[in-house]
C-alpha positions as CSV (number, residue, x, y, z in Angstrom):
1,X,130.4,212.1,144.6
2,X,130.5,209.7,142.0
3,X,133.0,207.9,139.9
4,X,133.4,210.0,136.8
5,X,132.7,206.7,134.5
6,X,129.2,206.0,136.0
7,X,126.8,206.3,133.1
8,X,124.0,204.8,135.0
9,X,122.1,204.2,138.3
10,X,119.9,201.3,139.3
11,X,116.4,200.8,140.5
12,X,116.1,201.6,144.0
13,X,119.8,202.3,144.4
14,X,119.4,204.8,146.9
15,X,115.9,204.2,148.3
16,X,115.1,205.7,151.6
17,X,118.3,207.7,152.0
18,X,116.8,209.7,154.1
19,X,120.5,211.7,154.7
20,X,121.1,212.3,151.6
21,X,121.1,216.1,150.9
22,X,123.6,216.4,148.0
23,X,125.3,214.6,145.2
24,X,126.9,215.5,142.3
25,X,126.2,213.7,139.2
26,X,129.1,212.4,136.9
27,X,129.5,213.5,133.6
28,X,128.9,210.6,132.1
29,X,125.8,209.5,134.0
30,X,123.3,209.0,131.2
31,X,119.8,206.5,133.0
32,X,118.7,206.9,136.2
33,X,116.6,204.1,136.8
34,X,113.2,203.1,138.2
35,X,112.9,204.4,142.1
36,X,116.5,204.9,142.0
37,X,116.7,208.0,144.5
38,X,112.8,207.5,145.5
39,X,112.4,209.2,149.2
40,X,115.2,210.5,149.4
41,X,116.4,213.8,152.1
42,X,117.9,215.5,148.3
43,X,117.3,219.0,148.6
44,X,118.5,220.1,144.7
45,X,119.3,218.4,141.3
46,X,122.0,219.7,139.3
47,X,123.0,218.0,136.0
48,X,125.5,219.4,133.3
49,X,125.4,216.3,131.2
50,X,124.2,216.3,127.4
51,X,121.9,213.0,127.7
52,X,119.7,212.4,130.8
53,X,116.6,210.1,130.6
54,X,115.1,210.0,134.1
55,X,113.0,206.8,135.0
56,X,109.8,205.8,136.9
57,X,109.4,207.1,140.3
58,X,113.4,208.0,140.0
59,X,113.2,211.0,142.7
60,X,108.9,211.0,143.9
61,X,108.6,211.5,147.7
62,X,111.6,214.1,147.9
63,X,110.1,216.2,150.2
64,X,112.8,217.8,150.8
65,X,113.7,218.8,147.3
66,X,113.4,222.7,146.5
67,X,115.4,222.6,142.7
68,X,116.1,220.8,139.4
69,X,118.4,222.2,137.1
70,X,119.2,220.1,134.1
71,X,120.9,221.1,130.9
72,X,119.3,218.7,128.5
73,X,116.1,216.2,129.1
74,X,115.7,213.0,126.7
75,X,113.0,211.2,128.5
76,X,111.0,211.4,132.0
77,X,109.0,208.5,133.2
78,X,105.9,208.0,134.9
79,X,105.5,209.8,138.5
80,X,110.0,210.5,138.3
81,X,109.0,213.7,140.4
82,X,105.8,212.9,142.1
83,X,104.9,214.9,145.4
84,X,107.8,216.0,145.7
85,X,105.3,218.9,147.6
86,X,108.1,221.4,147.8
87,X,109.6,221.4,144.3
88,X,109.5,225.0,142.9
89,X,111.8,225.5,140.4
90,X,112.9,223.5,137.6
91,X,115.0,224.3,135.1
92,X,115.3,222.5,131.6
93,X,117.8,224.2,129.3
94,X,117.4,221.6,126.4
95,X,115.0,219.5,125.3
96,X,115.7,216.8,123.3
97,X,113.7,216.8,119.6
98,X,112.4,213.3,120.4
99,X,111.9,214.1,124.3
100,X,109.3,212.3,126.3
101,X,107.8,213.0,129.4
102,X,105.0,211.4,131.2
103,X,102.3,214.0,131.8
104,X,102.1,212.9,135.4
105,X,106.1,213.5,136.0
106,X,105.6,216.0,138.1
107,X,102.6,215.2,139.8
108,X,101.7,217.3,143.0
109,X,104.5,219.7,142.7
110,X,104.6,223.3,143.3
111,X,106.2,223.7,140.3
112,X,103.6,221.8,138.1
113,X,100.8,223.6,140.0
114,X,101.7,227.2,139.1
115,X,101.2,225.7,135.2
116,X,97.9,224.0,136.3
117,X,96.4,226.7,138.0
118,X,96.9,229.1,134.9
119,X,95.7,226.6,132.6
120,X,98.9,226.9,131.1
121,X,101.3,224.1,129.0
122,X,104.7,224.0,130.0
123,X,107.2,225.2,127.3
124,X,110.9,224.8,127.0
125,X,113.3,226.1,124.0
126,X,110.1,226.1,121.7
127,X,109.0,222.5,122.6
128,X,105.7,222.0,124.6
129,X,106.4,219.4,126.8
130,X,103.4,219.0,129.3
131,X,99.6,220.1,128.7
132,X,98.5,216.7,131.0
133,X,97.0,219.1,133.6
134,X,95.3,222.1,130.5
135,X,91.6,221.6,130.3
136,X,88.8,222.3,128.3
137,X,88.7,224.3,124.8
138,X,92.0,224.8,124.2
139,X,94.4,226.6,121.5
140,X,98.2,226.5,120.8
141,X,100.1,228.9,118.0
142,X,103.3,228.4,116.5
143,X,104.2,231.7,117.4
144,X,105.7,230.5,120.9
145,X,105.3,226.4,119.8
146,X,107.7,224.9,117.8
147,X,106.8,221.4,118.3
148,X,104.2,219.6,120.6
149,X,106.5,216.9,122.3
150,X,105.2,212.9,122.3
151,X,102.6,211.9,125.1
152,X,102.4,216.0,126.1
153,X,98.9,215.6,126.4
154,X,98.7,211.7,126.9
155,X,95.9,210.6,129.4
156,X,94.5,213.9,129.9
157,X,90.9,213.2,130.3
158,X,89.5,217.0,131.5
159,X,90.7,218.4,127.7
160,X,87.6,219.0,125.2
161,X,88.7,220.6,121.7
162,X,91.7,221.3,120.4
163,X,92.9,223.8,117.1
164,X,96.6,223.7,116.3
165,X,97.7,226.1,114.1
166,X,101.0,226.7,112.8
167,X,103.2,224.3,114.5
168,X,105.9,222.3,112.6
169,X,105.8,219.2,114.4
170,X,103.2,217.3,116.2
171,X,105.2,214.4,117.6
172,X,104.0,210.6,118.5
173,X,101.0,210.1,120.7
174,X,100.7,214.1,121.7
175,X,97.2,213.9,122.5
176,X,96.9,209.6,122.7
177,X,94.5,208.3,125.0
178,X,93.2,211.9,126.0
179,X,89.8,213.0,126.4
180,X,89.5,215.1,123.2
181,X,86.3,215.8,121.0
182,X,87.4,217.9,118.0
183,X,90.8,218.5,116.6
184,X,91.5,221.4,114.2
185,X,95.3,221.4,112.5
186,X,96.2,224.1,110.3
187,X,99.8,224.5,109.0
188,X,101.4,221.9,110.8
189,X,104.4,220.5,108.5
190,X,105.0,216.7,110.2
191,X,102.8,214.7,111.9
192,X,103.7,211.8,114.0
193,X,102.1,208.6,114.1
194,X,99.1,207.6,116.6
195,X,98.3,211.5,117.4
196,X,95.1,210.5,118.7
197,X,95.5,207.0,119.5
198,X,92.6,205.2,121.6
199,X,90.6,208.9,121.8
200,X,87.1,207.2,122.1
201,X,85.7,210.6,123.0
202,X,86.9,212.0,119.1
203,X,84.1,213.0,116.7
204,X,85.9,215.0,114.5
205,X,89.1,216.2,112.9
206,X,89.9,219.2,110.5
207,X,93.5,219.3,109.1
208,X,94.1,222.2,106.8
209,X,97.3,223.9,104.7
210,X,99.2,220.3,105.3
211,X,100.8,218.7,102.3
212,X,101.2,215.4,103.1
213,X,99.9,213.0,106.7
214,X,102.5,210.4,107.1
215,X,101.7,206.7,108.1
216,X,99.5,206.1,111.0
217,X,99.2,209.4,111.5
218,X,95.3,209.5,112.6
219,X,95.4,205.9,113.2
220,X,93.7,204.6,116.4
């Protein structure tokens, strides 16, 4: 248990705590650092705090870790829950409108795998927060997507074309350094900058029903 005026956790604070089942997380906790629970015996993640950005490497190698539950998500660095092999359910009950997550946050989870295996983006509250692991042609309506989060599709290299129709945001650097072809945007109201930043695969890019493309939008 921590002090209730802890709003933040260091790098590596807790490395290798291999006996450490349970905590509870203060109400004010706000950054948990790089690697700062990394291998650690934590069986479940429970957070009721309004701000939570979650850092490099913060909890991979839980092993033993079965369950995230956290009310609101701001950001999620590289590898935060990677193989953590037995992580099946995670709950996210807001996302933040500026949330970023790494695509690879949850790399070789149970949890990530059900999405992968289905070909499926992961959606929470309207906001489409991880298609990393979707892959070739694929197609995403604003009838279930309110807004594409930043770096959702960063670094995916097994994605081929894209068409977008009728989602209001598309936020910074959805789809940047992605294996892409073709783009087709119809009905989108804003677009962030550097959508498609350092996509040396794209040939070509139809945007349709949009009234105005902000600054480095499409810039590379």
């Amino acid at each position: 248990v921590f002090s209730e005026k802890m709003y933040s956790i260091g790098s590596y604070a807790f490395m290798n705590c291999v006996g450490l089942k349970k905590l509870t997380f203060p109400k004010k906790l706000c950054y948990i650092k790089e690697g700062a629970f990394y291998n650690t015996g934590l069986e479940m993640i429970q957070s009721d705090n309004e701000y939570m950005s979650v850092g490099r490497k913060s909890f991979a190698n839980c092993k033993n870790l079965k369950s995230v539950d956290i009310l609101q998500l701001d950001s999620v660095g590289s590898y935060a829950f990677y193989n953590c092999t037995n992580l099946e359910k995670v709950t996210l009950k807001k996302i933040d409108s500026n949330c970023r997550m790494e695509g690879n946050a949850f790399e070789n989870t149970k949890w990530i795998k059900s999405y992968q295996q289905k070909n499926k983006p992961v959606i929470i509250d309207g906001v489409l927060i991880n298609g990393y692991y979707m892959k070739g042609n694929i197609t995403l309506d604003g009838k279930k997507i309110k807004r594409i989060a930043r770096l959702s599709f960063a670094n995916n290299q097994k994605v081929k074309k894209i068409k977008i129709k009728g989602i209001k945001t598309l936020g910074k650097g959805a789809f940047a350094r992605s294996s892409v072809t073709e783009a087709s945007i119809n009905g989108c109201k804003e677009l962030e900058p550097y959508l498609f930043s350092d996509c040396r695969k794209l040939k070509k890019i139809s945007v349709s029903g949009i009234k105005t493309i902000q600054d480095k939008t499409f810039a590379f």
